[in-house]
C-alpha positions as CSV (number, residue, x, y, z in Angstrom):
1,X,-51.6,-19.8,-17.6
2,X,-49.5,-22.9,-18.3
3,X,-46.6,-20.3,-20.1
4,X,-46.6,-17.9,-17.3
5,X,-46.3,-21.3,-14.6
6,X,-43.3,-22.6,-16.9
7,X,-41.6,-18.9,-16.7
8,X,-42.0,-18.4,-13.1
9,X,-40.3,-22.1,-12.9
10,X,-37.2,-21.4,-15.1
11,X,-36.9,-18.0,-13.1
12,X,-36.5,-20.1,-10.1
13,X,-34.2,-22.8,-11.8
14,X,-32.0,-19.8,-12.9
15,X,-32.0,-18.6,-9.1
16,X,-31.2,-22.0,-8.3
17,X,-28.3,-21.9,-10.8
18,X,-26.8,-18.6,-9.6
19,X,-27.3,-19.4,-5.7
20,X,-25.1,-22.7,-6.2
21,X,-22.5,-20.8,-8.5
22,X,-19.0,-19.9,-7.2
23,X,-19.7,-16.2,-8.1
24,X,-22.6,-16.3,-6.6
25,X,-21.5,-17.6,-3.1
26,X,-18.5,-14.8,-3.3
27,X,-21.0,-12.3,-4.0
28,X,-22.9,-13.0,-0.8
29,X,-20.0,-12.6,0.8
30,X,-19.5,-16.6,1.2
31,X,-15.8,-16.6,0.4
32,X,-14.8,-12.7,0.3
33,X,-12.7,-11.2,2.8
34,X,-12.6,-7.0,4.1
35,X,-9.0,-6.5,1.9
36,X,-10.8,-7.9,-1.3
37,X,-13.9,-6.0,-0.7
38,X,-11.8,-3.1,-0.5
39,X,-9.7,-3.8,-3.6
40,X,-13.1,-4.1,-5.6
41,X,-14.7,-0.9,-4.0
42,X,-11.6,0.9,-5.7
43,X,-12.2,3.2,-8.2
44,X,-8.1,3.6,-8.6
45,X,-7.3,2.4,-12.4
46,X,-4.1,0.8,-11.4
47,X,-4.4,-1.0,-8.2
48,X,-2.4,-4.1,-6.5
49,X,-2.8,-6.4,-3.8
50,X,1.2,-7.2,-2.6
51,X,-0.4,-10.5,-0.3
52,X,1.1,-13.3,1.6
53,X,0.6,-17.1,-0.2
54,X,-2.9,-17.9,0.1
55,X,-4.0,-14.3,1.6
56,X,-6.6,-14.7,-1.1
57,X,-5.2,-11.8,-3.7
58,X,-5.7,-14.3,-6.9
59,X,-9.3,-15.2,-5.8
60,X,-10.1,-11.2,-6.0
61,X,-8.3,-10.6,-9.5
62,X,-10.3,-14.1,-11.3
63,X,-13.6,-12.3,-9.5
64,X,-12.6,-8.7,-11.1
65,X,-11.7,-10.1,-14.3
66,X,-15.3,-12.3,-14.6
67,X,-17.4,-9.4,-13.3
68,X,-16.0,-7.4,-15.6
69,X,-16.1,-9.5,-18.9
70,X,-19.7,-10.5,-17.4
71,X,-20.9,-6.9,-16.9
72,X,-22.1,-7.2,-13.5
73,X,-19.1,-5.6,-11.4
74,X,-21.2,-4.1,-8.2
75,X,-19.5,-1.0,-8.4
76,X,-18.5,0.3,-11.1
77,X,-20.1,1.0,-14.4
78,X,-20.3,-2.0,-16.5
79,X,-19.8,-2.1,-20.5
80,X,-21.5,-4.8,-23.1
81,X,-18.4,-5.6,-24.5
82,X,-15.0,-5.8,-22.4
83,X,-11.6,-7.1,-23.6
84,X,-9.1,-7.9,-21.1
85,X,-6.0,-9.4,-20.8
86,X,-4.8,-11.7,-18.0
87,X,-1.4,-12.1,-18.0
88,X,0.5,-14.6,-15.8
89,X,4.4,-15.7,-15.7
90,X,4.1,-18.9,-17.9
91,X,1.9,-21.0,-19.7
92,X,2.1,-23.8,-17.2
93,X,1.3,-21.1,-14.4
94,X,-1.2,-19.6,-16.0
95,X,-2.9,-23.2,-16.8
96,X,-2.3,-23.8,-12.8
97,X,-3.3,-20.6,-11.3
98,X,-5.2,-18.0,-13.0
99,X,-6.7,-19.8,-15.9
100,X,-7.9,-22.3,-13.2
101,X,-9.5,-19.5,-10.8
102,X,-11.4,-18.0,-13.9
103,X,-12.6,-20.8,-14.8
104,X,-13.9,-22.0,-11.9
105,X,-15.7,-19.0,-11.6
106,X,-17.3,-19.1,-14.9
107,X,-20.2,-20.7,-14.8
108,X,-20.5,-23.1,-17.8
109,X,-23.8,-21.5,-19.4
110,X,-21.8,-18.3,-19.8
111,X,-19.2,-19.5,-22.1
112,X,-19.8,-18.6,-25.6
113,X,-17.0,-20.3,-26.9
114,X,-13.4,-20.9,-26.0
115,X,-10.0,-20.8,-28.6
116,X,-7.1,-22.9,-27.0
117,X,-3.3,-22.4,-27.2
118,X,-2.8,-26.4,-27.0
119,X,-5.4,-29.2,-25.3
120,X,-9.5,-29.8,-26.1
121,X,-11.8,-26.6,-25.6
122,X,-14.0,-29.9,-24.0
123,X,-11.7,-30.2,-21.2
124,X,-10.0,-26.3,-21.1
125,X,-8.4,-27.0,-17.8
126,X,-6.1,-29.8,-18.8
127,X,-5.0,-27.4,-21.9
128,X,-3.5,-23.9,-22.1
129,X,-6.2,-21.2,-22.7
130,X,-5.8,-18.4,-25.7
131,X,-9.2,-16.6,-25.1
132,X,-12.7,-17.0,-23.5
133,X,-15.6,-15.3,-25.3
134,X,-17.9,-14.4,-22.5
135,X,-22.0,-13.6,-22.5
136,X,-21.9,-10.4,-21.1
137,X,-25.6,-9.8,-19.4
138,X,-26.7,-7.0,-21.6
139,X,-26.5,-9.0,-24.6
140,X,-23.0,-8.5,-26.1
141,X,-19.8,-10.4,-26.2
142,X,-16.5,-10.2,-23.7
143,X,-13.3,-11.5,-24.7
144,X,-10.7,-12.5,-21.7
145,X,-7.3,-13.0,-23.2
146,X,-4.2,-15.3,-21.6
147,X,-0.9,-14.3,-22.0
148,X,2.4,-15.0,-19.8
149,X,5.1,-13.5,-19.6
150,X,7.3,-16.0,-21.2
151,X,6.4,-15.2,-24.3
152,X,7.8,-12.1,-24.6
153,X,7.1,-8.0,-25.0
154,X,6.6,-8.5,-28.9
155,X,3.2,-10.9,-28.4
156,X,1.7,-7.9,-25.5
157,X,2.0,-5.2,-28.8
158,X,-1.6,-4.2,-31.3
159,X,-3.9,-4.8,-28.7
160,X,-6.8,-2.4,-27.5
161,X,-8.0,-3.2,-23.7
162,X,-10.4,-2.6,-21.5
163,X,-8.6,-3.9,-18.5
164,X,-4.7,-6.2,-17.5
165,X,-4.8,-9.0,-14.9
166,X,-1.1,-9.4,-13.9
167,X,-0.8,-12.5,-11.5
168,X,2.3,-12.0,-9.8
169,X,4.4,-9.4,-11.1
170,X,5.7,-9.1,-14.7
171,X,8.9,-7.9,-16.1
172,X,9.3,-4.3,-16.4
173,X,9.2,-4.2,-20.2
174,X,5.4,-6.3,-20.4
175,X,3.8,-3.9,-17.9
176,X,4.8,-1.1,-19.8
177,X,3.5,-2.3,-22.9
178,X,0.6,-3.3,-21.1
179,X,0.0,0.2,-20.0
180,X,-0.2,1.6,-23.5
181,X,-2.8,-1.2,-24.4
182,X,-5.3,0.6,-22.0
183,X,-4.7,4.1,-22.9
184,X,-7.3,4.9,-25.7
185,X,-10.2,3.4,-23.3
186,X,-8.9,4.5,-20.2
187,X,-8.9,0.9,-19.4
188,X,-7.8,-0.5,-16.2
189,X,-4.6,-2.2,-14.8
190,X,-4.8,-4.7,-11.2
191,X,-2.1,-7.1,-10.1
192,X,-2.3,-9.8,-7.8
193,X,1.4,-10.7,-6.2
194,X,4.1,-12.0,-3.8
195,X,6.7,-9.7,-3.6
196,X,9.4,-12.1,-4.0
197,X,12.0,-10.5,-6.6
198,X,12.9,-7.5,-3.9
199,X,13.1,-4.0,-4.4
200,X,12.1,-3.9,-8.7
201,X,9.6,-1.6,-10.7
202,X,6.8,-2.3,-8.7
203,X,8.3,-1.1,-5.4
204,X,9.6,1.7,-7.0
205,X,6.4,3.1,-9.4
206,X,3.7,1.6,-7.1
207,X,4.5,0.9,-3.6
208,X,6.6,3.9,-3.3
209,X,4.8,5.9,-6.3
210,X,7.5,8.2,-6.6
211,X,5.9,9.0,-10.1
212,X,3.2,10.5,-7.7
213,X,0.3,8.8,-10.3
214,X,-2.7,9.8,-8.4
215,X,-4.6,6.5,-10.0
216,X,-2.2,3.9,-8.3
217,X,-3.4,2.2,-5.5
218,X,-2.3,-0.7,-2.9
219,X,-3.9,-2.6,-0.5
220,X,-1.4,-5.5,1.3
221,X,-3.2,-9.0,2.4
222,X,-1.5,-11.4,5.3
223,X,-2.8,-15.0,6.0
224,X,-4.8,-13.3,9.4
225,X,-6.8,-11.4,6.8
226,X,-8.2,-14.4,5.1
227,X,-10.8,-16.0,7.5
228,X,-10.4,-19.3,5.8
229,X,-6.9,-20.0,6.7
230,X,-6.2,-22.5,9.5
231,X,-4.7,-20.6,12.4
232,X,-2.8,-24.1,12.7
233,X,-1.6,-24.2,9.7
234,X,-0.4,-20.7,10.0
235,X,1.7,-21.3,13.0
236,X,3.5,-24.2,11.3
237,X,4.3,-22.1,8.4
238,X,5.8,-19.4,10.5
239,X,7.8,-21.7,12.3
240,X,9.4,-22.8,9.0
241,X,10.6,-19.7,7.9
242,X,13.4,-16.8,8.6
243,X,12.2,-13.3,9.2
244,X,12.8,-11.7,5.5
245,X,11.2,-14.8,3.8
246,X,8.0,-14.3,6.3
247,X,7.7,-10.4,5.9
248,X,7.4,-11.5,1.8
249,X,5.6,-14.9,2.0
250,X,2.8,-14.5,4.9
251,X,2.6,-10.1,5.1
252,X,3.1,-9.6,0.8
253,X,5.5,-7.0,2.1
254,X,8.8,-6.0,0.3
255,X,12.2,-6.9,1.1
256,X,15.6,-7.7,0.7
257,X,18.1,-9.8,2.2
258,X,19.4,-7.4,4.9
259,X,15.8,-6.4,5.3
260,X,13.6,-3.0,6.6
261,X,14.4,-1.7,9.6
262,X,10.9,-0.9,10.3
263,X,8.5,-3.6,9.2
264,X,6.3,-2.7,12.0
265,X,5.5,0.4,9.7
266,X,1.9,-0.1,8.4
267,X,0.4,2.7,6.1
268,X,-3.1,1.6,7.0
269,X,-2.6,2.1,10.5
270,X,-0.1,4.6,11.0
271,X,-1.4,7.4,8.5
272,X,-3.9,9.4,9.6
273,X,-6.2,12.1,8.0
274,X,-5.2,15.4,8.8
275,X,-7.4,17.3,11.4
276,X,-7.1,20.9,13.1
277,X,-4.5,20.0,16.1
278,X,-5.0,21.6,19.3
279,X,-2.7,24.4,20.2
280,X,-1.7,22.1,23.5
281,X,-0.6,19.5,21.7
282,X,2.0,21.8,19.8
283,X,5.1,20.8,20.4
284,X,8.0,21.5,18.1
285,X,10.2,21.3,14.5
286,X,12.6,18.8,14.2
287,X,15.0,19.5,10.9
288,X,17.4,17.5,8.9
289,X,19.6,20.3,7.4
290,X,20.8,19.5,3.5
291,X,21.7,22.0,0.3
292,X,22.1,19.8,-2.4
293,X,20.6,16.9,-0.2
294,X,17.4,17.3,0.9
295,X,16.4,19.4,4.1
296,X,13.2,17.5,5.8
297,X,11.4,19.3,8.0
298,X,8.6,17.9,10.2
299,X,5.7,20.0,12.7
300,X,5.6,17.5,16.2
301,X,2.2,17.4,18.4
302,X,1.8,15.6,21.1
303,X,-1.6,14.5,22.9
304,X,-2.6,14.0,26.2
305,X,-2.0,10.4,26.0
306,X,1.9,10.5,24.7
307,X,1.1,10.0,21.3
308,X,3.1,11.7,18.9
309,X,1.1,13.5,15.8
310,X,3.4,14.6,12.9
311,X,1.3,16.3,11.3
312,X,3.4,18.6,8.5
313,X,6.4,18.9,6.5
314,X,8.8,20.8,4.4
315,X,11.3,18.5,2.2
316,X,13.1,20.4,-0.6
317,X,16.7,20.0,-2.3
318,X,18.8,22.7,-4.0
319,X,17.5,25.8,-1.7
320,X,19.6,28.3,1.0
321,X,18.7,28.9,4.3
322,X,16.8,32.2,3.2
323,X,14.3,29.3,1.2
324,X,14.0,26.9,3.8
325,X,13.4,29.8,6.9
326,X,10.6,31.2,4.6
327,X,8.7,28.1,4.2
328,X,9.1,27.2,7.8
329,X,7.4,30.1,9.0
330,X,4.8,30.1,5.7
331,X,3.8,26.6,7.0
332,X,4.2,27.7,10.9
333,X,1.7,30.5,10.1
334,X,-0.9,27.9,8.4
335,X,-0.9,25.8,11.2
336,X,-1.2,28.4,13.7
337,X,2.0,27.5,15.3
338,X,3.1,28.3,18.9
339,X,6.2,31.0,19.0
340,X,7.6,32.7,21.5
341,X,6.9,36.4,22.5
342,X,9.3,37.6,19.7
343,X,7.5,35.8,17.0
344,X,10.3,33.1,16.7
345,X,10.1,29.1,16.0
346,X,11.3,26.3,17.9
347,X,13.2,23.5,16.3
348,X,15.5,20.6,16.8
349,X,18.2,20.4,14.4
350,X,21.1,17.8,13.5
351,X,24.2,18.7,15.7
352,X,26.4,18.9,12.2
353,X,24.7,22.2,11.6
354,X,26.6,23.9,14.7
355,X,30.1,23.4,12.3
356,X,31.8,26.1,10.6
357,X,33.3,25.6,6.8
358,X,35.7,27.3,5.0
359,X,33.0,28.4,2.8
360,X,30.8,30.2,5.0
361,X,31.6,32.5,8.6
362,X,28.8,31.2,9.9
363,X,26.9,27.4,10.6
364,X,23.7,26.6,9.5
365,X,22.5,26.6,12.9
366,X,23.1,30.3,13.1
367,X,22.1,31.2,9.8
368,X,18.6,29.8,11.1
369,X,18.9,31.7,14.4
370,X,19.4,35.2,12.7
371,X,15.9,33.9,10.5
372,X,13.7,34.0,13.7
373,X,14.0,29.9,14.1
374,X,15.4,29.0,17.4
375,X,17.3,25.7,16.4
376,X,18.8,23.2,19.4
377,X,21.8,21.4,17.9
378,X,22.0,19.3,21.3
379,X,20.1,16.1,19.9
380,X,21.0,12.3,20.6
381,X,22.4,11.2,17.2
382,X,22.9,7.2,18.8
383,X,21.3,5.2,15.9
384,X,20.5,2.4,17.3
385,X,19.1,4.2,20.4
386,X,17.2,6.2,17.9
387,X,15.9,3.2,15.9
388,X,14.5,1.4,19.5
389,X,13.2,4.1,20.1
390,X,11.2,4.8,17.1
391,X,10.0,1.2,16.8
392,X,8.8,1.5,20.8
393,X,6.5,4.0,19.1
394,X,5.3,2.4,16.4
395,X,4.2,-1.1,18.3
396,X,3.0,-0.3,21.7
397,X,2.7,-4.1,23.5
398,X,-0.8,-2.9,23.7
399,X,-1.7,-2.7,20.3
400,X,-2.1,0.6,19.6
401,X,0.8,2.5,18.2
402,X,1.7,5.7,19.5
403,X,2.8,7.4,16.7
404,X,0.6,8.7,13.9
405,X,1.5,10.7,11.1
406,X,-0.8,12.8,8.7
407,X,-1.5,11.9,4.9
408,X,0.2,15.0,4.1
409,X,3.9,14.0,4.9
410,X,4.0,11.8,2.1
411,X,8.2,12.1,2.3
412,X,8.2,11.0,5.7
413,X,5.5,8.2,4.9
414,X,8.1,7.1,1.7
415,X,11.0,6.9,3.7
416,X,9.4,4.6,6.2
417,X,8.6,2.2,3.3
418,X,12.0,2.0,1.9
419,X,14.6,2.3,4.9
420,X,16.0,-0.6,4.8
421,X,19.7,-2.3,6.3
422,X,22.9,-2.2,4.6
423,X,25.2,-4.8,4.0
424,X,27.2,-4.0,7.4
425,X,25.6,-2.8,10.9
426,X,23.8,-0.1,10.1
427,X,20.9,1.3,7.9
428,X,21.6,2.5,4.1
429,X,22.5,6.4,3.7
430,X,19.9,7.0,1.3
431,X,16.6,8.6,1.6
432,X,17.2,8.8,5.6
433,X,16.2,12.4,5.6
434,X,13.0,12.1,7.4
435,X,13.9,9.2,9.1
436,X,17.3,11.2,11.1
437,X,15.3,14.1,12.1
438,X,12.2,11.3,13.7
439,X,14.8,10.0,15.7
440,X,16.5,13.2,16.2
441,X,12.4,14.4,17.6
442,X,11.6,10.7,19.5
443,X,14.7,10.6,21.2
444,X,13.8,13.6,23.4
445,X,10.8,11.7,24.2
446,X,10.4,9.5,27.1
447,X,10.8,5.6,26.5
448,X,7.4,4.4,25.5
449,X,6.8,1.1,27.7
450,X,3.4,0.5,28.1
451,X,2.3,-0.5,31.7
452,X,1.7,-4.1,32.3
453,X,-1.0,-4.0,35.0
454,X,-4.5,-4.5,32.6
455,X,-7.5,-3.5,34.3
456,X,-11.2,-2.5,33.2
457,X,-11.0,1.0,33.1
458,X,-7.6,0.3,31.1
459,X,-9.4,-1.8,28.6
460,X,-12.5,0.4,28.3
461,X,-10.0,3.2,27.6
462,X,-8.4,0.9,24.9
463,X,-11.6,-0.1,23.3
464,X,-12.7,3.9,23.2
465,X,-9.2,4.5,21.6
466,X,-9.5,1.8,19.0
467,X,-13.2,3.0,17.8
468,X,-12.2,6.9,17.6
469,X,-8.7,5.7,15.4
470,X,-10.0,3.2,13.2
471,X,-7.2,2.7,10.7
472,X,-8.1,4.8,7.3
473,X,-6.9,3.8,3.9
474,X,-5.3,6.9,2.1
475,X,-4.7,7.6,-1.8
């Protein structure tokens, strides 16, 4: 009687324990956030969080990285004995910042031993860390490895991982190597950063995934998404930086010094699943016209409300007309398009396609016509018109955007995330494709100013509209 008293009383002293532990409290809840929760729901094998300062990205890679090692991650399939790497800038960061956040959430009894770089494995957070062996719950051993970046490539070479922890982004070179480390377990990569070295590797192989890897993954964090952030402190924050230094610092966004033209774009909020449009909402093609250069081509609907659905497109380089005019109508005929009675498309098209060369008798615009697609040449080309414009759709003073755009345009979505300003007045000619024939499209739209009068039925209508789009996270 007396031994099962004793048991039931060290059961409790271990609940005890793990009800008072840092791990424990984030478990519950206590100190996570909807962005983290989402980042550790992932099933993605290389996923980021791009997050403001103290959005809380680090906090959710020191928790992945313990659950992990520990074998109690709550949603994936755990292992006895993990080896991971996390790798951070420089020793005296890593001592500062990640090394600090796993061991805080390491609960003492769980360290098996400790190896140190430099310092007393008594006192590991006034040292540099090498490794941590960990008690992993179903009775084996994890290893979590340090290394920064300062080291160099050679030290990041041998090793066989189960997972990489890069806090704040790496050189190219490191991540690279990094990937090959995880290749013959199918082992996992997550970073934790502030975009603050502009447009580099990341932007280009995650952010914009041109690669098109189908196990990357993003998720961006601002300070308004971490609930323990004074709202306060926040303010005086803003009011101490310029507008490219914010969109990196507080929104984890990308930038550079002349900056995006459209940081109002959100992924999460603007990209919609797909769904069967209604034949009234059809509206019409708007096309970009290129041979070598790209021709983008986008399918416009437009609901009840005024909000504009794009909801497919056709973007191809190196093709004639004859290409182009028979995917138009392959995709028309999928989406059960509207024609007219003589089975022919509708489309706007850039006004250069109405010239004459030397090289052809004919323009592109009639090369279309004789193809069965109706083009209009007479668009408003006014950039800056065209950019208002667009932006007036994508942030409504109300809240709610009013322009959507399917999962399925992913050129149109990649565009958006890297149109940025030149040096002079005007945006950067490169991969504007998409972005000319929007404008081309919104500029025959009325101007978008919400009315100011706010009245119940108004706000009942917003709330109804807010439940029925609930942002969705894509890919």
């Amino acid at each position: 009687m007396n031994e099962i008293i004793e048991k039931i009383k060290s059961v409790e002293r271990e609940l005890v324990k793990r009800a008072q532990s840092p791990i424990a409290r984030y478990n519950a809840g206590g100190k996570k956030h909807k962005k983290q929760l989402a980042f550790h729901k992932c099933k993605k094998r290389n996923r980021w969080v791009f997050g403001g300062n103290r959005s809380g990205k680090t906090e959710c890679g020191a928790v992945e990285a313990v659950w992990m090692a520990r074998g109690i991650h709550p949603y994936r399939k755990n292992r006895p004995d993990v080896f991971g790497w996390v790798v951070s800038l420089t020793a005296q960061v890593q001592r500062d910042v990640a090394q600090k956040k796993i061991l805080h959430y390491l609960r003492p009894d769980w360290i098996a031993d400790i190896v140190m770089q430099s310092g007393k494995k008594d006192a590991p957070e006034r040292g540099v860390v090498d490794q941590i062996a960990v008690k992993n719950v179903f009775g084996g051993i994890s290893v979590i490895g340090f290394r920064s970046c300062d080291q160099g490539r050679e030290k990041f070479q041998g090793s066989s991982l189960d997972f990489v922890w890069f806090d704040e982004e790496p050189p190219e070179d490191i991540y690279t190597e990094c990937l090959m480390r995880v290749v013959d377990k199918c082992g996992e990569i997550f970073g934790t950063m502030t975009p603050l070295k502009g447009l580099t590797f990341v932007y280009r192989d995650i952010y914009l995934n041109q690669k098109r890897n189908p196990e990357v993954w993003y998720e961006f964090m601002e300070w308004a998404d971490n609930p323990f952030l004074s709202k306060k402190e926040i303010a005086l924050l803003e009011n101490t930086m310029d507008e490219t230094i914010l969109q990196a610092r507080r929104y984890g966004k990308f930038c550079t010094r002349e900056g995006l033209v459209y940081p109002e774009f959100d992924e999460s909020v603007h990209v919609i699943k797909p769904f069967d449009v209604p034949k009234e909402w059809q509206d019409t093609l708007s096309i970009d016209p290129g041979l070598h250069n790209p021709l983008s081509a986008h399918w416009y609907a437009v609901d009840y409300d005024g909000n504009v659905y794009v909801v497919a497109e056709h973007y191809r380089a190196g093709e004639d007309v004859d290409f182009h005019a028979r995917a138009l109508h392959e995709i028309s005929e999928r989406l059960g398009w509207k024609r007219d009675g003589k089975g022919r498309i509708s489309a706007l098209i850039d006004s250069a396609a109405g010239q004459r060369t030397l090289s052809s008798a004919k323009s592109v615009s009639e090369l279309f016509y004789e193809r069965d697609i109706l083009v209009n040449p007479r668009v408003n080309k006014d950039v800056f018109g065209g950019i208002a414009r667009v932006k007036s759709y994508l942030n409504r003073k109300n809240g709610l955007p009013n322009l959507y755009i399917f999962s399925c345009c992913t050129n149109m979505i990649r565009e958006f995330k890297g149109y940025f300003w030149g040096s002079g007045e005007s945006p950067e000619k490169k991969d504007d494709h998409a972005m000319d024939e929007l404008r081309y499209y919104l500029m025959t739209r009325p101007k978008n100013d919400p009315p100011e009068a706010d009245g119940v039925i108004k706000r009942d209508k917003d709330r109804l509209i807010r439940k029925l789009r609930r942002p969705r996270r894509f890919g």
